[in-house]
NUDORO-66889 format. One record per atom (N, C-alpha, C): residue in one letter; chain; atom name; x, y, z. Coordinates in nm, 2 decimals. Layout:
<atoms>
   code   unit   site        x        y        z
      A      A     CA        X        Y        Z
...
</atoms>
This chain:
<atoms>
   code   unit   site        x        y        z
      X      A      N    -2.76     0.84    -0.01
      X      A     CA    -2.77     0.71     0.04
      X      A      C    -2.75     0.61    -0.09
      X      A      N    -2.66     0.53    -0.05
      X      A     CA    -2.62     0.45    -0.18
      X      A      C    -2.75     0.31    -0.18
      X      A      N    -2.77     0.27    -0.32
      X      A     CA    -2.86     0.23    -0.37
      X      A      C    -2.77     0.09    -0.40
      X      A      N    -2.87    -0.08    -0.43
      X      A     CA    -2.80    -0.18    -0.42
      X      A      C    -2.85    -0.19    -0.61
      X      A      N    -2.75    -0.26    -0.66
      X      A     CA    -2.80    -0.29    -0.83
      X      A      C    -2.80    -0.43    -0.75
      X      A      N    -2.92    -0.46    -0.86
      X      A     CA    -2.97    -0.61    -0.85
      X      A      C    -2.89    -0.66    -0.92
      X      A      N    -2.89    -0.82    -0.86
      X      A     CA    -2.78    -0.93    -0.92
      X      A      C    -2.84    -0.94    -1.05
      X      A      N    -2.82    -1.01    -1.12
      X      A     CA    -2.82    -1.06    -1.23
      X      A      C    -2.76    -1.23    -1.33
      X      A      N    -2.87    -1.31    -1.17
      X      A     CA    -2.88    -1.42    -1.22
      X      A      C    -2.77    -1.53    -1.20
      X      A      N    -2.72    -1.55    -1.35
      X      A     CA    -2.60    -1.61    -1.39
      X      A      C    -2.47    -1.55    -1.42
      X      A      N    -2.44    -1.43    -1.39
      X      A     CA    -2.39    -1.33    -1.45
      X      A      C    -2.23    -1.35    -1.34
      X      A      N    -2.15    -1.37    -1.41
      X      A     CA    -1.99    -1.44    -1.35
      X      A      C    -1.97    -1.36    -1.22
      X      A      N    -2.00    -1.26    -1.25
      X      A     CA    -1.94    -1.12    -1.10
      X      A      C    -2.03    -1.14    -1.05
      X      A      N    -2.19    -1.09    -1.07
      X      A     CA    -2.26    -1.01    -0.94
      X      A      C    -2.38    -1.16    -0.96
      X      A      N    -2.42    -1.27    -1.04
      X      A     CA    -2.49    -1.33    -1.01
      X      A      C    -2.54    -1.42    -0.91
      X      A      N    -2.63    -1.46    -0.83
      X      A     CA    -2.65    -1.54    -0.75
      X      A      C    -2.70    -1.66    -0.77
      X      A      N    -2.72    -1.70    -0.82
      X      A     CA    -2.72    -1.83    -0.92
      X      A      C    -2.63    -1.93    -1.02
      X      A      N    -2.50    -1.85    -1.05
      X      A     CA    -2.43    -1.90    -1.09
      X      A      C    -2.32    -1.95    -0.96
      X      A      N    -2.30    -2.09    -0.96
      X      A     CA    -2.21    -2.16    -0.83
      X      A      C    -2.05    -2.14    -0.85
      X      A      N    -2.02    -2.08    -0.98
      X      A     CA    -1.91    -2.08    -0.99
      X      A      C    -1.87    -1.91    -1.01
      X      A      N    -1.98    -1.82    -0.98
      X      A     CA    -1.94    -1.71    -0.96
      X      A      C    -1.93    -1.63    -0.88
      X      A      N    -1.83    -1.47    -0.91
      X      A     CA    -1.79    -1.43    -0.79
      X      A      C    -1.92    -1.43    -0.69
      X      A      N    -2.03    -1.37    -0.69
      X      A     CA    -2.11    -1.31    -0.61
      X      A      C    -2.08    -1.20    -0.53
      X      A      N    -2.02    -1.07    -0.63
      X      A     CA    -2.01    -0.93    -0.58
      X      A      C    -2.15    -0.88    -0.56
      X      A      N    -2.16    -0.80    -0.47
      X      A     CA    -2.27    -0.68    -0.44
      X      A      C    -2.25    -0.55    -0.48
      X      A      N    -2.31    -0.51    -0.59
      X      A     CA    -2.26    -0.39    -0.62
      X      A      C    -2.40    -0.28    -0.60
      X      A      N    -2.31    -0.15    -0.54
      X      A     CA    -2.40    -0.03    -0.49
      X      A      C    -2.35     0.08    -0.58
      X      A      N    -2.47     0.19    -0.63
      X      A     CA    -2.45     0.32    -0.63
      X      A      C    -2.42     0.47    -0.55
      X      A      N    -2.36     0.48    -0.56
      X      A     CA    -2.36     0.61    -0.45
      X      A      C    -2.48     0.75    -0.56
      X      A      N    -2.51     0.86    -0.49
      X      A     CA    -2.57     0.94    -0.55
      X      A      C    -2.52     0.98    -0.66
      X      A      N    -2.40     1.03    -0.68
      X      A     CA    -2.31     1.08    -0.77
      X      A      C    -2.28     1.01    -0.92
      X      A      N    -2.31     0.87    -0.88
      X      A     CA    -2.33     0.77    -1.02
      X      A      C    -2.22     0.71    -1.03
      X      A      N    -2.15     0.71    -0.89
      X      A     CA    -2.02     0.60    -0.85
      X      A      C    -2.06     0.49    -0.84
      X      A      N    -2.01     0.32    -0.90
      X      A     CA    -2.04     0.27    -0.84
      X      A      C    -1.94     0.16    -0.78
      X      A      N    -1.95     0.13    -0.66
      X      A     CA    -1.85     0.04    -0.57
      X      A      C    -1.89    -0.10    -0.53
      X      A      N    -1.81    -0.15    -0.44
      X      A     CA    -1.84    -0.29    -0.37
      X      A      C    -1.71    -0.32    -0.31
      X      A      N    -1.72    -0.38    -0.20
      X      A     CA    -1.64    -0.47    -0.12
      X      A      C    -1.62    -0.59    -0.13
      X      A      N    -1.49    -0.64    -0.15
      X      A     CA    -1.50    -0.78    -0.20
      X      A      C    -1.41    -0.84    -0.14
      X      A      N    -1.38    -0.93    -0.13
      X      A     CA    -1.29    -1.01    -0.07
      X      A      C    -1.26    -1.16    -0.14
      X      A      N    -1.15    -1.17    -0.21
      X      A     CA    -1.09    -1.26    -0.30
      X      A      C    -1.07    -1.36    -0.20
      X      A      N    -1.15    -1.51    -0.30
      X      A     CA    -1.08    -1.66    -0.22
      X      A      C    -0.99    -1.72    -0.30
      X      A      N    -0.98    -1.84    -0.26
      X      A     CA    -0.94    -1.94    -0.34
      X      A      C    -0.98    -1.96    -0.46
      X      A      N    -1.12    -1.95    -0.50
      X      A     CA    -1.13    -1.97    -0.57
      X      A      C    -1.15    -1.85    -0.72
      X      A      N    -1.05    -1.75    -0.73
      X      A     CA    -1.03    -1.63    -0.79
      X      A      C    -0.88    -1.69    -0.75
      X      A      N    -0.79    -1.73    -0.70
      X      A     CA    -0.62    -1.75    -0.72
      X      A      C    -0.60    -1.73    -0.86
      X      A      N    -0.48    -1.68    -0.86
      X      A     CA    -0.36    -1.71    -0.96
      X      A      C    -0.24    -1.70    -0.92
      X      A      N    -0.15    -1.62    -0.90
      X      A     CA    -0.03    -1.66    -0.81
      X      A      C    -0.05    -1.72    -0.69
      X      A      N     0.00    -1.83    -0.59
      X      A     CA    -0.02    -1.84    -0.49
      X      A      C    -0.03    -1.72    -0.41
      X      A      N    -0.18    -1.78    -0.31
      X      A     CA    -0.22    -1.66    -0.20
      X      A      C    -0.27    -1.52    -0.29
      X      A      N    -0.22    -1.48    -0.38
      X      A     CA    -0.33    -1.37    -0.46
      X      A      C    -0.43    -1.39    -0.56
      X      A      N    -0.50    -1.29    -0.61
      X      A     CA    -0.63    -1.30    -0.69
      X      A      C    -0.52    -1.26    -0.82
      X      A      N    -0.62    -1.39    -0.89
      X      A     CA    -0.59    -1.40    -1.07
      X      A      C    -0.62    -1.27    -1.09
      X      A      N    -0.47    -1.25    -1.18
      X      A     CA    -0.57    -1.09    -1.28
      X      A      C    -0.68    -1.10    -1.34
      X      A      N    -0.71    -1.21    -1.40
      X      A     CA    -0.83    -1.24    -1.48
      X      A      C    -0.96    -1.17    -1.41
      X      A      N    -0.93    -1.22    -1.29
      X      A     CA    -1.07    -1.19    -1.19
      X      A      C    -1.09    -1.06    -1.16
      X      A      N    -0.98    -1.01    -1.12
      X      A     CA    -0.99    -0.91    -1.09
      X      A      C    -1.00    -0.76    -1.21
      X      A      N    -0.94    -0.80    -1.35
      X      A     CA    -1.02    -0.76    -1.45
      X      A      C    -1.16    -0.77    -1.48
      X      A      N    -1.22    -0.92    -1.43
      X      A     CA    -1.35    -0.89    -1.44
      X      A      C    -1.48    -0.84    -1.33
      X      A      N    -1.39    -0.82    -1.25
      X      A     CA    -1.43    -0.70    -1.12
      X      A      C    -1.47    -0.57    -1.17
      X      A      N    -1.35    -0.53    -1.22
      X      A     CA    -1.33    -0.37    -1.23
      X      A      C    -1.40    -0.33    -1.42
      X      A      N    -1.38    -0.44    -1.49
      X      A     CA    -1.55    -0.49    -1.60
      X      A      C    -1.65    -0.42    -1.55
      X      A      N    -1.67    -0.51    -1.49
      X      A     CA    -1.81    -0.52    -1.42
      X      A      C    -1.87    -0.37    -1.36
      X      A      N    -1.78    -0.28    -1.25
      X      A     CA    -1.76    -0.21    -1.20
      X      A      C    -1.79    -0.10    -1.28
      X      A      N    -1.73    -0.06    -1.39
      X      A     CA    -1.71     0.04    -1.44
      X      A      C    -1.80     0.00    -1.57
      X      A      N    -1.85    -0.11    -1.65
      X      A     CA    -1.99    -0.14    -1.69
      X      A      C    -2.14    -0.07    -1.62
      X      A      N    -2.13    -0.10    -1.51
      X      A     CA    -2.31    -0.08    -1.42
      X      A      C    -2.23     0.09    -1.43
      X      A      N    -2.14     0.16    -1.36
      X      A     CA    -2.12     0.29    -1.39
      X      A      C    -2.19     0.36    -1.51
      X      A      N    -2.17     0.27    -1.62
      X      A     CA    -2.23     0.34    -1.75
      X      A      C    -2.33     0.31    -1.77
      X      A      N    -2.37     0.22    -1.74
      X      A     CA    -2.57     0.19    -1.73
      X      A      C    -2.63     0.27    -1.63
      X      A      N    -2.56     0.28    -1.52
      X      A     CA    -2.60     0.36    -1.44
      X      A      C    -2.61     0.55    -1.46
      X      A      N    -2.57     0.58    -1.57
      X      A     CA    -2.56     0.70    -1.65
      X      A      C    -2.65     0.69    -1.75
      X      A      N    -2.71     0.59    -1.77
      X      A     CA    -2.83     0.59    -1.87
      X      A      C    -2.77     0.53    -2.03
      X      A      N    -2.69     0.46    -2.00
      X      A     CA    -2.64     0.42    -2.14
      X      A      C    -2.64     0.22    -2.13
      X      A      N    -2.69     0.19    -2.21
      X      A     CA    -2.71     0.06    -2.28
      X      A      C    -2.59    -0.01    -2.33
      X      A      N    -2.51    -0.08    -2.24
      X      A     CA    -2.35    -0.06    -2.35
      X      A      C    -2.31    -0.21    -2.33
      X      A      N    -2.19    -0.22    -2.45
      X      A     CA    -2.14    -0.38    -2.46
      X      A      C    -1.94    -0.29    -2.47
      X      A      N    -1.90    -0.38    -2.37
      X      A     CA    -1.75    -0.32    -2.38
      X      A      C    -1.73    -0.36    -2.48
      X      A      N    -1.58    -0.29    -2.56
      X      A     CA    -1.53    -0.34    -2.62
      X      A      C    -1.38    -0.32    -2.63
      X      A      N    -1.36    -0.24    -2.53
      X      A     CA    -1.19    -0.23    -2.57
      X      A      C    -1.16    -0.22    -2.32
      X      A      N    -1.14    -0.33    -2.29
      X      A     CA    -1.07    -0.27    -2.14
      X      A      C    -0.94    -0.30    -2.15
      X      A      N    -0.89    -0.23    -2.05
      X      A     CA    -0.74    -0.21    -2.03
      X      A      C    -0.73    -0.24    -1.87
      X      A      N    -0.60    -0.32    -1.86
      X      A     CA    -0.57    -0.30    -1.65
      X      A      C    -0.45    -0.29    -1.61
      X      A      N    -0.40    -0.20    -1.51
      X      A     CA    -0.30    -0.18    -1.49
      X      A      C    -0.25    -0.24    -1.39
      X      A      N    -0.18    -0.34    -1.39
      X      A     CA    -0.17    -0.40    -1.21
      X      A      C    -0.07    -0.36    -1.17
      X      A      N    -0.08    -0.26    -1.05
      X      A     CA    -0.01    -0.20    -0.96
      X      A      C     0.06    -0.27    -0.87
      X      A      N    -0.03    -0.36    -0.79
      X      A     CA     0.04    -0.40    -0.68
      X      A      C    -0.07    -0.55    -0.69
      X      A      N     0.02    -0.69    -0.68
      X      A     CA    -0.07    -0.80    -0.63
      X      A      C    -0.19    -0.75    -0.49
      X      A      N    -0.29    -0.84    -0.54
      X      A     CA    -0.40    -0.85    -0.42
      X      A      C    -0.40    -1.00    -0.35
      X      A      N    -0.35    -1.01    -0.23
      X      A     CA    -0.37    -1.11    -0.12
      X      A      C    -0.50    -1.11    -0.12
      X      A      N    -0.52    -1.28    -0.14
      X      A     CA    -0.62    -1.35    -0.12
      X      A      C    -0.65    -1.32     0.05
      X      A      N    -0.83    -1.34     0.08
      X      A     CA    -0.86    -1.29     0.19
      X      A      C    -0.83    -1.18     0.27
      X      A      N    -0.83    -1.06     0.15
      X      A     CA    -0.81    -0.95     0.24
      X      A      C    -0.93    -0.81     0.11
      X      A      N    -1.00    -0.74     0.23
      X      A     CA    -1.12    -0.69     0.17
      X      A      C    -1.05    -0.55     0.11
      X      A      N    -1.11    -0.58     0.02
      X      A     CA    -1.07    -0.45    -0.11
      X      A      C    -1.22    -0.35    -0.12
      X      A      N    -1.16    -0.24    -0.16
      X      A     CA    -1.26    -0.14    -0.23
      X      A      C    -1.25    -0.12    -0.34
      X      A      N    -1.35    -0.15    -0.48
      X      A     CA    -1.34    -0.12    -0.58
      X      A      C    -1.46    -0.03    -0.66
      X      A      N    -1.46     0.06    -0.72
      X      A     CA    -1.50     0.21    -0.75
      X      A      C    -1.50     0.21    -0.91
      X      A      N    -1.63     0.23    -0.92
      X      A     CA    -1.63     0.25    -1.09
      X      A      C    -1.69     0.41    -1.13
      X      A      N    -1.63     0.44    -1.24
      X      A     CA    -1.73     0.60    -1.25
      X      A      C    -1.69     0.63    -1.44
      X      A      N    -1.78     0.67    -1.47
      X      A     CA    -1.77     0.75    -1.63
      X      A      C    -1.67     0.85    -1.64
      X      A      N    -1.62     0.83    -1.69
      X      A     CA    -1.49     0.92    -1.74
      X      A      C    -1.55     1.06    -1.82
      X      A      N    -1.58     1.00    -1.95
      X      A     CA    -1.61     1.07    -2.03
      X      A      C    -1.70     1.00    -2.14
      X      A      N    -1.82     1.05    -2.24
      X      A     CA    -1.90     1.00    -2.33
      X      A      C    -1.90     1.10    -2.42
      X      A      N    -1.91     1.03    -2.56
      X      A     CA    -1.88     1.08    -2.66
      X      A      C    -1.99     1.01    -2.75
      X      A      N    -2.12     1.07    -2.81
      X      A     CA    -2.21     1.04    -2.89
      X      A      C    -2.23     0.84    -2.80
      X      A      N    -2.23     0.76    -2.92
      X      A     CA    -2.27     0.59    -2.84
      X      A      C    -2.11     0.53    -2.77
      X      A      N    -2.00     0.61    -2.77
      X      A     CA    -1.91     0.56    -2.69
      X      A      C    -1.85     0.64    -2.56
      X      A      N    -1.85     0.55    -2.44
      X      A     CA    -1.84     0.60    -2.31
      X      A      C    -1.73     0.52    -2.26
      X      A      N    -1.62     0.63    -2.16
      X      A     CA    -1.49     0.56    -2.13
      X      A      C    -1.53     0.56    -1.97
      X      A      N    -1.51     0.47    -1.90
      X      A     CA    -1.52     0.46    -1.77
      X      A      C    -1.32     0.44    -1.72
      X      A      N    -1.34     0.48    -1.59
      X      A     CA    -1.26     0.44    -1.47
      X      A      C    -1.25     0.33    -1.35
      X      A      N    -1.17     0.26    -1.36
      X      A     CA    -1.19     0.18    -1.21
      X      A      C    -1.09     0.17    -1.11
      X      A      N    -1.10     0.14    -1.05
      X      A     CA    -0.99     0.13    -0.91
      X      A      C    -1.03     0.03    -0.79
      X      A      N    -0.91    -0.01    -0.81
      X      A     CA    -0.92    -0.11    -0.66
      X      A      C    -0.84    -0.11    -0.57
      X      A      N    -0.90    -0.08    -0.45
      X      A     CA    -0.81    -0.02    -0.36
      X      A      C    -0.77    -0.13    -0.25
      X      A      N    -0.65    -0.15    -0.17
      X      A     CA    -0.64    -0.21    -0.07
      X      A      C    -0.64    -0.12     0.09
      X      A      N    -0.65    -0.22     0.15
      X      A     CA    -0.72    -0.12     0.32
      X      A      C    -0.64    -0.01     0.36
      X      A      N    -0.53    -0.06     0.30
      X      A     CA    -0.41     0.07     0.31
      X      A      C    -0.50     0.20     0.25
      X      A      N    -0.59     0.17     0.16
      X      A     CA    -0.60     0.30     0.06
      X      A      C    -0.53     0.31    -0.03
      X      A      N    -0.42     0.25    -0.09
      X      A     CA    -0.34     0.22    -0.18
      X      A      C    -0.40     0.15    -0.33
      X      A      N    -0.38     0.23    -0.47
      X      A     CA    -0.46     0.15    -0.54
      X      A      C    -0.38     0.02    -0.59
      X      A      N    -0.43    -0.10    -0.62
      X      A     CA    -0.33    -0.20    -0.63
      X      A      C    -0.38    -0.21    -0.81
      X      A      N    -0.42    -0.19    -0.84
      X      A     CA    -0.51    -0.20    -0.99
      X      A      C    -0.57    -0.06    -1.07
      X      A      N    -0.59    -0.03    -1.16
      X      A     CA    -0.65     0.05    -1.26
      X      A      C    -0.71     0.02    -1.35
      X      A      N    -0.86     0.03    -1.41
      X      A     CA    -0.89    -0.05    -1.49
      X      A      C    -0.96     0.11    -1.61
      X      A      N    -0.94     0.03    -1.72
      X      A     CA    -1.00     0.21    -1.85
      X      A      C    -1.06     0.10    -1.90
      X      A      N    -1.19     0.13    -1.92
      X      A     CA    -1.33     0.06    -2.05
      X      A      C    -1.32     0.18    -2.09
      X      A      N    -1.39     0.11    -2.23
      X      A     CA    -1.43     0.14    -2.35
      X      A      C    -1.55     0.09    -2.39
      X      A      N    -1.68     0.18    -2.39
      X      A     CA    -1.83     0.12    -2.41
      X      A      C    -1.89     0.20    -2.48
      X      A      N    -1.95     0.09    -2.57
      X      A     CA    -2.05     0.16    -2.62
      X      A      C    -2.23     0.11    -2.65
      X      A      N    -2.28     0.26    -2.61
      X      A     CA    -2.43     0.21    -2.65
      X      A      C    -2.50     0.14    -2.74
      X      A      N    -2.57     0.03    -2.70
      X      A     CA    -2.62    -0.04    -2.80
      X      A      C    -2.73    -0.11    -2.75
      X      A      N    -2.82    -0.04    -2.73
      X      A     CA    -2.94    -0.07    -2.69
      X      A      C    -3.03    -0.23    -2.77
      X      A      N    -3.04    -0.18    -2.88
      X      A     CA    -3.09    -0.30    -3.00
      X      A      C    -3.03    -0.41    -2.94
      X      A      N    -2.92    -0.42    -2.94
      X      A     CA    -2.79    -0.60    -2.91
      X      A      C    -2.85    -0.66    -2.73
      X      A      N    -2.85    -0.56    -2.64
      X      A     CA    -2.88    -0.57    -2.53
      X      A      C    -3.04    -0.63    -2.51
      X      A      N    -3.10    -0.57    -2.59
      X      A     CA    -3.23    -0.61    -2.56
      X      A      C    -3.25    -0.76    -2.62
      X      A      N    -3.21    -0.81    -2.71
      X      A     CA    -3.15    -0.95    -2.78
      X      A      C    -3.12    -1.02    -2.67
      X      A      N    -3.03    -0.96    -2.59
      X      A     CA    -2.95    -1.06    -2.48
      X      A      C    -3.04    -1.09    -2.35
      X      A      N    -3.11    -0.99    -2.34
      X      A     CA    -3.19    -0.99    -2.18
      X      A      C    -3.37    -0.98    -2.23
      X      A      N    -3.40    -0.97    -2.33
      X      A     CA    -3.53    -0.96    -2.35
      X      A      C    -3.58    -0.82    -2.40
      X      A      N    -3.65    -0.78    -2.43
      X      A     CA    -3.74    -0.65    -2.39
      X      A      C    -3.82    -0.63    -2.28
      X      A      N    -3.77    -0.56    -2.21
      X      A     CA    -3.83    -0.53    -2.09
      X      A      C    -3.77    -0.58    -1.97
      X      A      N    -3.63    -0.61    -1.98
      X      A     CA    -3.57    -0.67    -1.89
      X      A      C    -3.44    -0.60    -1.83
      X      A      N    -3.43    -0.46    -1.94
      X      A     CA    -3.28    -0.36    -1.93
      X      A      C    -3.33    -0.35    -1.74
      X      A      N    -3.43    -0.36    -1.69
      X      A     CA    -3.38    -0.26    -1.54
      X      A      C    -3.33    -0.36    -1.41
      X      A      N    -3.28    -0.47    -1.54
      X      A     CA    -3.19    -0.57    -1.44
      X      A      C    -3.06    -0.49    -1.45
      X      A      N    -3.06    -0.41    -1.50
      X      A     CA    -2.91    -0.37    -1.49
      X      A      C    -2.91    -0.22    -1.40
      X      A      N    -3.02    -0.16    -1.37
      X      A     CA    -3.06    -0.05    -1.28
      X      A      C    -3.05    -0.06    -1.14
      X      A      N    -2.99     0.00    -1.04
      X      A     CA    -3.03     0.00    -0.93
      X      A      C    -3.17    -0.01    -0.84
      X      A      N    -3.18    -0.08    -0.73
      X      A     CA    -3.35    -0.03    -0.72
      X      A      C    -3.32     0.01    -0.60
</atoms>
């Protein structure tokens, strides 16, 4: 049974308090996948009628971020990559999929994907993260890492 990660506030993607952000929902599956369904408006454009890459880079961020938190690692990106396959039409619901690639001592490579209804991937996204617990706790408090945990 897939599990819901709490928002986080102000936070551009998944927060609910920020008016100018996306407001994704993002879930775990058991396996330590994690996804969301989204559906790009207007206000995520960049070509007419499709989603800014921008946005949609910071979708599959995001995505493939909680993946590595959700593996037990404390991480600040530093290096993402995106491959845009195919534009995404605004107003049409996508599936996007985050998961750990691989980890190596405090650096962790994740995967992302965004798929259109076809099942077609229209995007690819590669992070580069690494653990850093100390910096994180600076940013969110002590005692506040299990805003980034599923409940």
């Amino acid at each position: 049974m897939a599990k819901r990660f709490p928002e986080h506030g102000k936070c551009f993607v998944c927060g609910s308090t920020n008016p100018q952000g996306m407001g994704a929902t993002l879930w775990v599956d058991e396996d330590g996948t994690v996804f969301t369904d989204f559906t790009f408006s207007e206000a995520q454009q960049g070509p007419p009628g499709h989603a800014h890459g921008g946005a949609l880079a910071a979708l599959l961020d995001e995505i493939m971020g909680m993946a590595v938190w959700q593996a037990g690692y404390q991480v600040l990106a530093v290096h993402l990559e995106v491959d845009y396959k195919q534009p995404v039409p605004l107003g049409m619901p996508v599936h996007i999929v985050g998961r750990v690639e691989k980890a190596n001592g405090r650096v962790v490579h994740a995967v992302g994907e965004i798929y259109l209804p076809d099942g077609s991937i229209s995007n690819i996204g590669h992070g580069v993260y690494v653990h850093a617990p100390d910096v994180i706790k600076s940013f969110v408090g002590v005692g506040e890492e299990h805003l980034f945990r599923p409940s």
